[in-house]
mmCIF file of the N, C-alpha and C atoms, coordinates in Angstrom:
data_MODEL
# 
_entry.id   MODEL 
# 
loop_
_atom_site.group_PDB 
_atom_site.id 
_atom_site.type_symbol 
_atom_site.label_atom_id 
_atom_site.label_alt_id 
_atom_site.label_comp_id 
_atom_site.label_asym_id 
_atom_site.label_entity_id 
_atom_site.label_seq_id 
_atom_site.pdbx_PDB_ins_code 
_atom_site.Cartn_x 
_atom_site.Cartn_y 
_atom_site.Cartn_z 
_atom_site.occupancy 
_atom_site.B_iso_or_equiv 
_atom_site.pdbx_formal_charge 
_atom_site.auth_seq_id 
_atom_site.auth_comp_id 
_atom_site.auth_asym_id 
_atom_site.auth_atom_id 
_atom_site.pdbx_PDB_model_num 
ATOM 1   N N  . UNK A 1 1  ? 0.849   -1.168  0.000   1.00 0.00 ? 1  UNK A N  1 
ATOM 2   C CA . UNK A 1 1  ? 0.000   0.000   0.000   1.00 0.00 ? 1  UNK A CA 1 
ATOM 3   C C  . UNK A 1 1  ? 0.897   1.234   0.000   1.00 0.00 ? 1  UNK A C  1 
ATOM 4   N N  . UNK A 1 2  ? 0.612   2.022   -0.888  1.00 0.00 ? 2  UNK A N  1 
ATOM 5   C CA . UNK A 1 2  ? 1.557   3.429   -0.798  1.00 0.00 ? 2  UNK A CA 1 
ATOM 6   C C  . UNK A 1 2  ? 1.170   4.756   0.384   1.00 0.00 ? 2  UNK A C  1 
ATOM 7   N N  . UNK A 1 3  ? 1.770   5.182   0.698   1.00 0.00 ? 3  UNK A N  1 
ATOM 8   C CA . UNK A 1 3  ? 1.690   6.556   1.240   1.00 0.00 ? 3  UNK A CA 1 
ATOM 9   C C  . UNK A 1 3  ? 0.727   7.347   1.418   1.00 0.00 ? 3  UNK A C  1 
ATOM 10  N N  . UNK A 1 4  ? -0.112  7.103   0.177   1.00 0.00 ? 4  UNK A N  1 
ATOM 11  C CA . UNK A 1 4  ? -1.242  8.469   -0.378  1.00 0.00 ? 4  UNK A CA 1 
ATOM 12  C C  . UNK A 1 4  ? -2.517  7.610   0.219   1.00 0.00 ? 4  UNK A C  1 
ATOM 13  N N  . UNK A 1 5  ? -2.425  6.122   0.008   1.00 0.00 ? 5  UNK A N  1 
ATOM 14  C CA . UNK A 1 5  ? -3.338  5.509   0.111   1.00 0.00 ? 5  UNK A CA 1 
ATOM 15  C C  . UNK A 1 5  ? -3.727  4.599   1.537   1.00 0.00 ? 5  UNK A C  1 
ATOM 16  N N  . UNK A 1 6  ? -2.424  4.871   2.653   1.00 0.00 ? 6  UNK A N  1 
ATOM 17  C CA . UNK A 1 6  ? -2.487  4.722   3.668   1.00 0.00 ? 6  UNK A CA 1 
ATOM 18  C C  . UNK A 1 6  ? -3.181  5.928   4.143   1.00 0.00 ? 6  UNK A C  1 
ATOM 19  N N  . UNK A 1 7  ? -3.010  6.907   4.239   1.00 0.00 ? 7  UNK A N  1 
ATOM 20  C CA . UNK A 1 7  ? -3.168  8.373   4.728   1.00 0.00 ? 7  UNK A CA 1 
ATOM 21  C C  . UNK A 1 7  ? -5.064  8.455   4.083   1.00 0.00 ? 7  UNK A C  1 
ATOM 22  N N  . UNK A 1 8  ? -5.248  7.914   3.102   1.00 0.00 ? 8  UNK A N  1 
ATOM 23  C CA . UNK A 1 8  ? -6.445  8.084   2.947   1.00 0.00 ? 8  UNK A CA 1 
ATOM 24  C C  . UNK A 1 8  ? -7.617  7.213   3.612   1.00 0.00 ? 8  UNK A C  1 
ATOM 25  N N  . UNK A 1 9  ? -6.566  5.839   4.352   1.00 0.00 ? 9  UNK A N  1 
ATOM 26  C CA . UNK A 1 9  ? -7.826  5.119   5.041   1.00 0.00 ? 9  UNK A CA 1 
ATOM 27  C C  . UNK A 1 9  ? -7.437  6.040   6.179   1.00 0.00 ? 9  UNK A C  1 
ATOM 28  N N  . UNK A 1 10 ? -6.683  6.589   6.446   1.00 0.00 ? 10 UNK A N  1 
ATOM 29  C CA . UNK A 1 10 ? -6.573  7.293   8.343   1.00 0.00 ? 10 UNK A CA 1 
ATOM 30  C C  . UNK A 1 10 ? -7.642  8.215   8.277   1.00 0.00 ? 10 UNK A C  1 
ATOM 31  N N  . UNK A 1 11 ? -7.790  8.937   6.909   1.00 0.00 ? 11 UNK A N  1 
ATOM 32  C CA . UNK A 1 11 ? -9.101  10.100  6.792   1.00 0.00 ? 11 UNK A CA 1 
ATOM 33  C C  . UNK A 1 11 ? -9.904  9.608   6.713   1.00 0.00 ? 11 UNK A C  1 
ATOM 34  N N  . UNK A 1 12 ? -10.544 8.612   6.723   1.00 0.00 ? 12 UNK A N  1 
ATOM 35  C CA . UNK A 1 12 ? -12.093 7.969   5.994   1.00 0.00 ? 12 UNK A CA 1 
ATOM 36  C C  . UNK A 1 12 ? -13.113 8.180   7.042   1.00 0.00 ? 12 UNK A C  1 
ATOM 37  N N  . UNK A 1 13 ? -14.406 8.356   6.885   1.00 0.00 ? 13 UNK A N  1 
ATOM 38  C CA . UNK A 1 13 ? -15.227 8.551   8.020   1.00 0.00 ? 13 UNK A CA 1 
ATOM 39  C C  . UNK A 1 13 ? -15.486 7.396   9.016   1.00 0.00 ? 13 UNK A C  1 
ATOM 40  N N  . UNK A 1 14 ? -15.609 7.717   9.991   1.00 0.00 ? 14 UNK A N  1 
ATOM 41  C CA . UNK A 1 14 ? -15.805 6.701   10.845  1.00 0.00 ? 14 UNK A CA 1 
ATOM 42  C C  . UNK A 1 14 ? -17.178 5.466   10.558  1.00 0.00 ? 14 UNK A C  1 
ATOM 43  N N  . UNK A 1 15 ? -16.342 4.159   10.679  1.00 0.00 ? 15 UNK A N  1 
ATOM 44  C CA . UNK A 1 15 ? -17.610 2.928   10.163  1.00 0.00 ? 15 UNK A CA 1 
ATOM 45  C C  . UNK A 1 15 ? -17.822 2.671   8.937   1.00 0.00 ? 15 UNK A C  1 
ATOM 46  N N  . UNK A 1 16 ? -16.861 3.496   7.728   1.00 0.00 ? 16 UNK A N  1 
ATOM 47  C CA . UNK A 1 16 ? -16.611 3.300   6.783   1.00 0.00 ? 16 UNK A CA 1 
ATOM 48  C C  . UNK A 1 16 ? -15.723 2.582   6.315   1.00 0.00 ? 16 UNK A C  1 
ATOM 49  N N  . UNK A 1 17 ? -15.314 1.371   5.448   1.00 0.00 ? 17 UNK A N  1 
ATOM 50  C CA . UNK A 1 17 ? -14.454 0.558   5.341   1.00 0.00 ? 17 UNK A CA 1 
ATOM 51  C C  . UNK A 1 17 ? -14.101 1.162   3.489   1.00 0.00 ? 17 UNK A C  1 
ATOM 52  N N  . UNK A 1 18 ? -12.543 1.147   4.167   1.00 0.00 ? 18 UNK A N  1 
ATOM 53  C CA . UNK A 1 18 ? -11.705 2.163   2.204   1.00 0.00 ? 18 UNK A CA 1 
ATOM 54  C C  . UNK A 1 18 ? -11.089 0.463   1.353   1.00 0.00 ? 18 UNK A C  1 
ATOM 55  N N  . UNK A 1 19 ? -11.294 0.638   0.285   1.00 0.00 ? 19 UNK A N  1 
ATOM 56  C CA . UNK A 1 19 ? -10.673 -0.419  -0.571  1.00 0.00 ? 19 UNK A CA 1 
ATOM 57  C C  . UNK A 1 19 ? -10.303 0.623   -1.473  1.00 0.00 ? 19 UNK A C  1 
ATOM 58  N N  . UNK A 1 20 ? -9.210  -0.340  -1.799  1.00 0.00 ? 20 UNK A N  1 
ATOM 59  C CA . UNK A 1 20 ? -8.283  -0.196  -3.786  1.00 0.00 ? 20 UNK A CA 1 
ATOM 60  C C  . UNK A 1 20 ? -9.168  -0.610  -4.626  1.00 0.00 ? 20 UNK A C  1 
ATOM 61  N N  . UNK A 1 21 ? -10.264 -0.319  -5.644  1.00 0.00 ? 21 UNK A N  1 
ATOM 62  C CA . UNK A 1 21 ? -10.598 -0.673  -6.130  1.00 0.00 ? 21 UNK A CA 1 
ATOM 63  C C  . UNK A 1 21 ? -9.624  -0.253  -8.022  1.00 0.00 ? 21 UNK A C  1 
ATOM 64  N N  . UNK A 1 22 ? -9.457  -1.880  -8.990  1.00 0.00 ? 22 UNK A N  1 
ATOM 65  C CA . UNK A 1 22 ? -8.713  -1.344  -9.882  1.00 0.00 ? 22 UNK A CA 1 
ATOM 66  C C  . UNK A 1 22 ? -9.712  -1.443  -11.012 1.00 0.00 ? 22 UNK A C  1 
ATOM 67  N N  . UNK A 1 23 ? -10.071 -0.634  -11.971 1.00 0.00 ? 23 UNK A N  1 
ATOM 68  C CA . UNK A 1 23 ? -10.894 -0.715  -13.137 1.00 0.00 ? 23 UNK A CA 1 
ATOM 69  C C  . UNK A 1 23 ? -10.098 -0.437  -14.639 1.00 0.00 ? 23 UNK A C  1 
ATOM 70  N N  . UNK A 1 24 ? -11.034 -1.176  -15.630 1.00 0.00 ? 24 UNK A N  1 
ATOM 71  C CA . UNK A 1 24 ? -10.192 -0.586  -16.774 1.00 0.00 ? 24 UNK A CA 1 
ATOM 72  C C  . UNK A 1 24 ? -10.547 0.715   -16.881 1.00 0.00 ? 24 UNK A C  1 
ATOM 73  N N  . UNK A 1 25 ? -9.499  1.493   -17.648 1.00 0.00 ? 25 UNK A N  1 
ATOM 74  C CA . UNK A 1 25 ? -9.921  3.010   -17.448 1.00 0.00 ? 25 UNK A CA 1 
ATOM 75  C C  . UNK A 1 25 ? -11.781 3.304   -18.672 1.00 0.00 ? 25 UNK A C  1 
ATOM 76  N N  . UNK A 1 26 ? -12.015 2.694   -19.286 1.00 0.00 ? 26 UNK A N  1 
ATOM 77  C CA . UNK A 1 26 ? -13.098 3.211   -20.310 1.00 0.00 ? 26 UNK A CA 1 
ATOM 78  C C  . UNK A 1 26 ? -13.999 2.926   -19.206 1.00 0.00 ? 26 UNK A C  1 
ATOM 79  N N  . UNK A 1 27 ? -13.951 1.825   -18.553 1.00 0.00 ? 27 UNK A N  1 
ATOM 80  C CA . UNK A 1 27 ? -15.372 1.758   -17.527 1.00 0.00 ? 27 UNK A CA 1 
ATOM 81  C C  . UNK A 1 27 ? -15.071 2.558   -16.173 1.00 0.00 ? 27 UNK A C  1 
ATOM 82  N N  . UNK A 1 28 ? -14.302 3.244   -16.204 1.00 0.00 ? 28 UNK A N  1 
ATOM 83  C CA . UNK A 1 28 ? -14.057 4.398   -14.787 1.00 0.00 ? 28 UNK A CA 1 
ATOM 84  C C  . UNK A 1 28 ? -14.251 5.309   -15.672 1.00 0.00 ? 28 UNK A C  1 
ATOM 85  N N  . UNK A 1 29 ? -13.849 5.565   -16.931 1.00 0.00 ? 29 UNK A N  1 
ATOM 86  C CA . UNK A 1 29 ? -14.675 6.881   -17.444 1.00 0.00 ? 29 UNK A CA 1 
ATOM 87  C C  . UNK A 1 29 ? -16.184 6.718   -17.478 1.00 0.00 ? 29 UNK A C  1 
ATOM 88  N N  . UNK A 1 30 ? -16.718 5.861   -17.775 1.00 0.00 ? 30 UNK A N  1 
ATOM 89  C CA . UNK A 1 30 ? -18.035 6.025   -18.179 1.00 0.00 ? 30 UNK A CA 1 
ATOM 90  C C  . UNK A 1 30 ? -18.832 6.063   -16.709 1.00 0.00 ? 30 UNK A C  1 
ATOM 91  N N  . UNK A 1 31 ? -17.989 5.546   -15.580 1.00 0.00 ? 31 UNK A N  1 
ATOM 92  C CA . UNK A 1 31 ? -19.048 5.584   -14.504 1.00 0.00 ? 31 UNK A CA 1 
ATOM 93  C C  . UNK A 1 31 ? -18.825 6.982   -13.789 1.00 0.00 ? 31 UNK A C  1 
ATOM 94  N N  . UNK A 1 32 ? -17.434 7.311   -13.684 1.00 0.00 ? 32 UNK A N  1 
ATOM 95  C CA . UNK A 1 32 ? -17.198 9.274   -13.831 1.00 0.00 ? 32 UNK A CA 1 
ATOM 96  C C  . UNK A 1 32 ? -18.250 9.715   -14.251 1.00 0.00 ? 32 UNK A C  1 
ATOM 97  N N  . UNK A 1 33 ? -18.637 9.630   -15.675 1.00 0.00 ? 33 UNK A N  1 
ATOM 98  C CA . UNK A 1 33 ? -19.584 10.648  -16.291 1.00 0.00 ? 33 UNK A CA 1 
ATOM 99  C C  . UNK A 1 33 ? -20.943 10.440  -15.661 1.00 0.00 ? 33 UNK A C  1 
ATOM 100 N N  . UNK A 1 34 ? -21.233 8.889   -15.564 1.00 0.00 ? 34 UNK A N  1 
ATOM 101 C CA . UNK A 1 34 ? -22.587 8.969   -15.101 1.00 0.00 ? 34 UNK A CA 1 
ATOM 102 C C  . UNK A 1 34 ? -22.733 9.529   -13.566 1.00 0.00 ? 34 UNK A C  1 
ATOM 103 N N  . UNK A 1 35 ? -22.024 9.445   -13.029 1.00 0.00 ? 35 UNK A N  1 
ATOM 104 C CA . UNK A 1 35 ? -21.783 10.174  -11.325 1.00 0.00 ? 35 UNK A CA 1 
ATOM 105 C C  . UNK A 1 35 ? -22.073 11.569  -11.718 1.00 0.00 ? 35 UNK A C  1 
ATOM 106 N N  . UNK A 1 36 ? -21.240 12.462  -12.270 1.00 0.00 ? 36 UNK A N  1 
ATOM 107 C CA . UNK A 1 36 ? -21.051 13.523  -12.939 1.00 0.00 ? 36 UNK A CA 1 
ATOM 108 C C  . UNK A 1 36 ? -22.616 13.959  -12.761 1.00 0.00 ? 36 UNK A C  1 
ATOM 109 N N  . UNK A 1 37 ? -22.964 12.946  -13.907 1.00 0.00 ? 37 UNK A N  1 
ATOM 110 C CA . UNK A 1 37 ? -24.160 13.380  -14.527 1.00 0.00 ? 37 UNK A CA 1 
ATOM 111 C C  . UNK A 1 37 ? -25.649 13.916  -13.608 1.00 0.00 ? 37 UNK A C  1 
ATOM 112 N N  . UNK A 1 38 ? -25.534 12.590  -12.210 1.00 0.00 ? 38 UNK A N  1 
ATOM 113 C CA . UNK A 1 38 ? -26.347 12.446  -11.597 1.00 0.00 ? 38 UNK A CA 1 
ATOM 114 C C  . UNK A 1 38 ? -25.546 13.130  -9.759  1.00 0.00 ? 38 UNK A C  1 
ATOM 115 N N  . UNK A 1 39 ? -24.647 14.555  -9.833  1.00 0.00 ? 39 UNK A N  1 
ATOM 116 C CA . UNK A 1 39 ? -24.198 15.441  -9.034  1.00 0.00 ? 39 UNK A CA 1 
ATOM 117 C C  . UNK A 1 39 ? -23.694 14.249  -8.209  1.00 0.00 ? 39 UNK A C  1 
ATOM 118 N N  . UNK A 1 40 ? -22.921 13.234  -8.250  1.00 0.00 ? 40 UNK A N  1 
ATOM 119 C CA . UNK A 1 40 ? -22.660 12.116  -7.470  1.00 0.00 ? 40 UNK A CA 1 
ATOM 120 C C  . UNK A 1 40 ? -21.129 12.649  -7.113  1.00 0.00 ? 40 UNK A C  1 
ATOM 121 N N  . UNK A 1 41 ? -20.800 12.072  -6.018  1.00 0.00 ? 41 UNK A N  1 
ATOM 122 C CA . UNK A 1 41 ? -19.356 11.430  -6.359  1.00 0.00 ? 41 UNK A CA 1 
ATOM 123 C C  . UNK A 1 41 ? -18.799 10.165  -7.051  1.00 0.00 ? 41 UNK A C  1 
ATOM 124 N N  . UNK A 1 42 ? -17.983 10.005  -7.650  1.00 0.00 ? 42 UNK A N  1 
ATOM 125 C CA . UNK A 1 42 ? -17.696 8.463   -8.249  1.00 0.00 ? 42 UNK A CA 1 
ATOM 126 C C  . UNK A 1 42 ? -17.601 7.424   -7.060  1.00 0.00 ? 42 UNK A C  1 
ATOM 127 N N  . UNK A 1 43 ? -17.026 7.844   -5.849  1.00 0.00 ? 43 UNK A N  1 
ATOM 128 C CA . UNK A 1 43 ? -17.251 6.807   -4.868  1.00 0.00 ? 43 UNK A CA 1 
ATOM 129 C C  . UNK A 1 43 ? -18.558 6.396   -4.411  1.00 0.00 ? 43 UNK A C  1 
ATOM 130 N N  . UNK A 1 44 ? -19.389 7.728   -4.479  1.00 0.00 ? 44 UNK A N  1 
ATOM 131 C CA . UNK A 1 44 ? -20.486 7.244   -3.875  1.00 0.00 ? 44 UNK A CA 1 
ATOM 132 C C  . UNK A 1 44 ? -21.561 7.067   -4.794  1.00 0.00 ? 44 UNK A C  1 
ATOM 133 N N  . UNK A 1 45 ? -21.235 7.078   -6.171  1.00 0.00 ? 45 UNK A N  1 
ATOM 134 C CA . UNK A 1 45 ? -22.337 6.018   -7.426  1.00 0.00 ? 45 UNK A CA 1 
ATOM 135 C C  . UNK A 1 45 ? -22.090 5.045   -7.567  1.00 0.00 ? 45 UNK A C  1 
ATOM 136 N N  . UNK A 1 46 ? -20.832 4.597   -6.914  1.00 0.00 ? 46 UNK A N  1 
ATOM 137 C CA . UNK A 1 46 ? -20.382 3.067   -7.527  1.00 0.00 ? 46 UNK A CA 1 
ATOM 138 C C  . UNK A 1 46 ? -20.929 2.455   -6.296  1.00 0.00 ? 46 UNK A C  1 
ATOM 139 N N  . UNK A 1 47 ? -20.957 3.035   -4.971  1.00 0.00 ? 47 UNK A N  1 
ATOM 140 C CA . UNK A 1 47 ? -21.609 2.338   -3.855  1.00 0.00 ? 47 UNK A CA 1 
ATOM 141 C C  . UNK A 1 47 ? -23.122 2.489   -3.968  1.00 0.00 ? 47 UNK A C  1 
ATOM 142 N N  . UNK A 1 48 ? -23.598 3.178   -4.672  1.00 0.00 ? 48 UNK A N  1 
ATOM 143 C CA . UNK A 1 48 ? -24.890 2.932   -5.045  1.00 0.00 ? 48 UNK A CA 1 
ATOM 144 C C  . UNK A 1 48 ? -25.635 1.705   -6.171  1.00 0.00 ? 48 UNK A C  1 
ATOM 145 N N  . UNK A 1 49 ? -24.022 1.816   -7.159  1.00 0.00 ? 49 UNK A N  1 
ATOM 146 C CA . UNK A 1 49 ? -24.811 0.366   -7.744  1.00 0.00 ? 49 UNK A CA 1 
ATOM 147 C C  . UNK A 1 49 ? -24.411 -0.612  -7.281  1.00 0.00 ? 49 UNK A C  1 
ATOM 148 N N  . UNK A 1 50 ? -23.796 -0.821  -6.139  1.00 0.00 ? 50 UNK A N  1 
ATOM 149 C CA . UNK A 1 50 ? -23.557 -1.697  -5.443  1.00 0.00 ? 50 UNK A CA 1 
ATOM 150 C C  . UNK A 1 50 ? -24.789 -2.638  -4.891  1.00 0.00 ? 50 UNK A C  1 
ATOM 151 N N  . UNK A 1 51 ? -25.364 -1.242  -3.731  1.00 0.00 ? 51 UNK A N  1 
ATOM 152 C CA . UNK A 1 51 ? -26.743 -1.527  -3.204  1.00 0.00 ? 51 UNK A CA 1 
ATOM 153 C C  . UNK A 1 51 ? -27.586 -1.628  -3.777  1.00 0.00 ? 51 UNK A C  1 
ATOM 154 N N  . UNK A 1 52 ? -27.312 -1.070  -4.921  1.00 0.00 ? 52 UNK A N  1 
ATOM 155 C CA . UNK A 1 52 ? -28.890 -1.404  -5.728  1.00 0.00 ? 52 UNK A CA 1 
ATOM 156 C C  . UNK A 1 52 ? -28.588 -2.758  -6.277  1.00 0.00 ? 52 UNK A C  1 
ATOM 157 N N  . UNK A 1 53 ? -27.706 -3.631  -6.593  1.00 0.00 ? 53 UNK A N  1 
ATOM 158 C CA . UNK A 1 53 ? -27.552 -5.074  -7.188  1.00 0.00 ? 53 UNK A CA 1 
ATOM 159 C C  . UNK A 1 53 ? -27.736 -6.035  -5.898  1.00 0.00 ? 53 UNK A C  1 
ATOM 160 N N  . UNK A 1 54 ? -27.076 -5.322  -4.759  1.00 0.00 ? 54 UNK A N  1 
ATOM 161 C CA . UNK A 1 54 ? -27.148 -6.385  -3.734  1.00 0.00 ? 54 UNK A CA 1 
ATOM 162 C C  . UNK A 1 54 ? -28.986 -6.310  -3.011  1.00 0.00 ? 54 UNK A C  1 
ATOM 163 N N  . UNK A 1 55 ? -29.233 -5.262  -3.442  1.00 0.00 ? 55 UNK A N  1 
ATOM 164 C CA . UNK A 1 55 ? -30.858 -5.317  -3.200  1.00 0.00 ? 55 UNK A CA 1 
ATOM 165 C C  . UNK A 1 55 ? -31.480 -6.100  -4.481  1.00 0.00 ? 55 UNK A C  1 
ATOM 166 N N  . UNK A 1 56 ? -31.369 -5.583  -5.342  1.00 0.00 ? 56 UNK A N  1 
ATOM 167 C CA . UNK A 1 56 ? -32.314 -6.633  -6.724  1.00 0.00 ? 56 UNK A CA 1 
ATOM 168 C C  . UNK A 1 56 ? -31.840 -8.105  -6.200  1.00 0.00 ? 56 UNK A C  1 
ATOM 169 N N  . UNK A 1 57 ? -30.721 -8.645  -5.621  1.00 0.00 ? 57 UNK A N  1 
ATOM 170 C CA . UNK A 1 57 ? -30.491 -10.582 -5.145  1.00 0.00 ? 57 UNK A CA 1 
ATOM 171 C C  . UNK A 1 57 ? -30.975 -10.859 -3.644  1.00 0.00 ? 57 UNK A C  1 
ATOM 172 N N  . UNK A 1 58 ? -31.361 -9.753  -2.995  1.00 0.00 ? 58 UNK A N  1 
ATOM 173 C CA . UNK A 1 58 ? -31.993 -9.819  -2.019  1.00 0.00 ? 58 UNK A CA 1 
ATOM 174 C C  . UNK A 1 58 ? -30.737 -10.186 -0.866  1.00 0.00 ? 58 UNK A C  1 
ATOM 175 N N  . UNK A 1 59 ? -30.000 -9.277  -1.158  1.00 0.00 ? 59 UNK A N  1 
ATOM 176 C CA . UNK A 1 59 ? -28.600 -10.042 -0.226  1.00 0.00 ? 59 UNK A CA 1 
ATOM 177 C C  . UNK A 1 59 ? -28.340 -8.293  0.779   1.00 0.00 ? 59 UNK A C  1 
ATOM 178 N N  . UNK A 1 60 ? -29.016 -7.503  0.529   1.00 0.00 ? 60 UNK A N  1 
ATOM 179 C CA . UNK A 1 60 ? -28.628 -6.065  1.377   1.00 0.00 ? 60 UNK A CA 1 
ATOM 180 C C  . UNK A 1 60 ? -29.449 -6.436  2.764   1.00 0.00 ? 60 UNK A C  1 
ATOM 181 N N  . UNK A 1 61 ? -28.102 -6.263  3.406   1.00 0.00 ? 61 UNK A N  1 
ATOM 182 C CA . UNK A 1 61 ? -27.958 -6.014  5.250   1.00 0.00 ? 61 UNK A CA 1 
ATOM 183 C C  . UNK A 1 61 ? -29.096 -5.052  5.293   1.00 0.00 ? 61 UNK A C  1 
ATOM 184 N N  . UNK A 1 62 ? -30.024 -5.658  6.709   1.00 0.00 ? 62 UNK A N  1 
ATOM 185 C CA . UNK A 1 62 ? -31.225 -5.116  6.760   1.00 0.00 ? 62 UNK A CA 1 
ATOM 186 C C  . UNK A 1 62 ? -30.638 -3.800  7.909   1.00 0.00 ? 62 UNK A C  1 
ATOM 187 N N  . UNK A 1 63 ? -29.510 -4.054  8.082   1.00 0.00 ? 63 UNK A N  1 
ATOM 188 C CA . UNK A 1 63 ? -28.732 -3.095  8.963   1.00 0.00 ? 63 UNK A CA 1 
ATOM 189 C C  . UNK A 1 63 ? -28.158 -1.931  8.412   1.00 0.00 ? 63 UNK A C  1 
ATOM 190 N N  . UNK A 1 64 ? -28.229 -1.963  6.991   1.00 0.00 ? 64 UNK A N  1 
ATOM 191 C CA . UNK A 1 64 ? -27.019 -0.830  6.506   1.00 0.00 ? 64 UNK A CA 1 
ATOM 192 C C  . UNK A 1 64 ? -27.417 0.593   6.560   1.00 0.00 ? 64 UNK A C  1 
ATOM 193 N N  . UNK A 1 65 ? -26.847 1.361   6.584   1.00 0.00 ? 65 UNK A N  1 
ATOM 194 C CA . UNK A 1 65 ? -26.765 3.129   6.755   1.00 0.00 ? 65 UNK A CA 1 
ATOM 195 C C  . UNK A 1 65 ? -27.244 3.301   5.631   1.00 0.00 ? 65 UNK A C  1 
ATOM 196 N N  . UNK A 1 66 ? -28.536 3.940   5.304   1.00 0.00 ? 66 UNK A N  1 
ATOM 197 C CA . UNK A 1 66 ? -28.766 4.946   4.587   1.00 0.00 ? 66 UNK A CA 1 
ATOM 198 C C  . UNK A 1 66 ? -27.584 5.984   3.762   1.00 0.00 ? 66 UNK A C  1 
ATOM 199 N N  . UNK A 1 67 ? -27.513 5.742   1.999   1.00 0.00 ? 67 UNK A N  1 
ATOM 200 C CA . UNK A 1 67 ? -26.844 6.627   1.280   1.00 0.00 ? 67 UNK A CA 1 
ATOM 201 C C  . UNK A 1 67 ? -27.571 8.176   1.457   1.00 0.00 ? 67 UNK A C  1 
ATOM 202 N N  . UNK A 1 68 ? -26.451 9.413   1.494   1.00 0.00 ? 68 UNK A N  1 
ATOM 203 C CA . UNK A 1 68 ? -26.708 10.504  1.859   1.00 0.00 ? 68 UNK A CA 1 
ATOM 204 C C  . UNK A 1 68 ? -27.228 10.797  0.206   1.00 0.00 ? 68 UNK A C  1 
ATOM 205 N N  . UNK A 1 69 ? -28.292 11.858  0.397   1.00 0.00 ? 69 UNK A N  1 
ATOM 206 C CA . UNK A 1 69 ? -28.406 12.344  -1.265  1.00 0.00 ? 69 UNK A CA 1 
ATOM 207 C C  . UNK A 1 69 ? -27.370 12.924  -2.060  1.00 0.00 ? 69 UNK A C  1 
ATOM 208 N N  . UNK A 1 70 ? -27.776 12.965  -3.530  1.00 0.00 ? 70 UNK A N  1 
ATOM 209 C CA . UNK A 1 70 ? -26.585 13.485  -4.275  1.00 0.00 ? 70 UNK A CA 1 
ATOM 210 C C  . UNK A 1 70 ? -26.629 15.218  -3.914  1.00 0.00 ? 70 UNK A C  1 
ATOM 211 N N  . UNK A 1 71 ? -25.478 16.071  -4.205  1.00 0.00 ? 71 UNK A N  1 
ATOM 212 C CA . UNK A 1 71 ? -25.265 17.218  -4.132  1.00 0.00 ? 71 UNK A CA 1 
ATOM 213 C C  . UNK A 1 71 ? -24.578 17.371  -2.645  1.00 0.00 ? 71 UNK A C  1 
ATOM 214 N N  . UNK A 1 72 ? -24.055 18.867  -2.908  1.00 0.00 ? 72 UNK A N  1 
ATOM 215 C CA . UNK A 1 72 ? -23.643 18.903  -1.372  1.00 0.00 ? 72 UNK A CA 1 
ATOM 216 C C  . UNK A 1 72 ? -24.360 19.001  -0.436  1.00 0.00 ? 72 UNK A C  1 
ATOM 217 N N  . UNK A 1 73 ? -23.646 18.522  1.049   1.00 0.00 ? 73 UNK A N  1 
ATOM 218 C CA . UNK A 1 73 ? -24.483 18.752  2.183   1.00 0.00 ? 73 UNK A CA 1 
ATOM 219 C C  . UNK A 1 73 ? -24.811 20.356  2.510   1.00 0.00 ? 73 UNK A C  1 
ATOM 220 N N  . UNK A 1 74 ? -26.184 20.418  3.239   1.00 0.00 ? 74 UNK A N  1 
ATOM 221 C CA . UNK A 1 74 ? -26.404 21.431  3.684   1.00 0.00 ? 74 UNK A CA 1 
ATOM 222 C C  . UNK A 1 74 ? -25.425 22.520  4.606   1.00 0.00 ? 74 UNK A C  1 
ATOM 223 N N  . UNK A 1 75 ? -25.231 23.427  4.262   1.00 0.00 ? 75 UNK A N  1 
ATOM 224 C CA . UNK A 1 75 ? -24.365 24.510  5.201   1.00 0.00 ? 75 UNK A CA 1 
ATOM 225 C C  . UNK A 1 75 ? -24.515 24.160  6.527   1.00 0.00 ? 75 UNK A C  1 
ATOM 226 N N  . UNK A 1 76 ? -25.263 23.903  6.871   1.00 0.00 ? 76 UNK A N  1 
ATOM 227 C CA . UNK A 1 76 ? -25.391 23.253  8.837   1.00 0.00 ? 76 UNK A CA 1 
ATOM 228 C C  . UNK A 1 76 ? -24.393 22.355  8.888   1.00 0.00 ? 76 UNK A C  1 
ATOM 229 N N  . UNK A 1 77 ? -24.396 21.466  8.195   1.00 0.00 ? 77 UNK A N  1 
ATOM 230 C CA . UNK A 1 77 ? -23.118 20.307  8.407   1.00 0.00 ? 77 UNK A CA 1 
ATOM 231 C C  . UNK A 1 77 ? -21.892 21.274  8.362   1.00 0.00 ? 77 UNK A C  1 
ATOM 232 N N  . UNK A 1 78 ? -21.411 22.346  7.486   1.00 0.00 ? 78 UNK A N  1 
ATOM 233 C CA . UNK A 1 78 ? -19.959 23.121  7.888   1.00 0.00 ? 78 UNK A CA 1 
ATOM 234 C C  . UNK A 1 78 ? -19.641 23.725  9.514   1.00 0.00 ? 78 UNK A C  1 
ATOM 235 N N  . UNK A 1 79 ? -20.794 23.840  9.892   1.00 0.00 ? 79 UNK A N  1 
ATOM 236 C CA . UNK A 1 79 ? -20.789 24.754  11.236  1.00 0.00 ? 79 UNK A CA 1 
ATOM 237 C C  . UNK A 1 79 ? -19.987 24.207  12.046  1.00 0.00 ? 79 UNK A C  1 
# 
């Protein structure tokens, strides 16, 4: 694990688990754009089609945290 990518699990929010994920680059562009498209982050559209596949097999933890909506958080969260 390198440097950049140690330092980025020390930042991660708490109860959040960080992976390396490696893609070919045409399908990290195309899921970029669709994130893009839909005010996402790329981390957090790809964890959305995550849940949405592990829900269509009926395999989503009846426990899991609620995804935050797309766009930024409200100014109250900076305070």
């Amino acid at each position: 694990m390198t440097n950049n990518e140690t330092e980025v699990m020390k930042n991660q929010a708490p109860g959040r688990k960080a992976m390396l994920l490696r893609l070919d680059p045409a399908v990290h562009q195309a899921l970029a754009q669709w994130a893009e498209e839909d005010s996402r982050s790329l981390n957090s559209h790809i964890e959305l089609l995550l849940r949405d596949d592990l829900a269509g097999a009926n395999r989503l933890p009846e426990n899991v945290q609620p995804l935050r909506r797309p766009g930024r958080p409200p100014l109250a969260t900076y305070k």
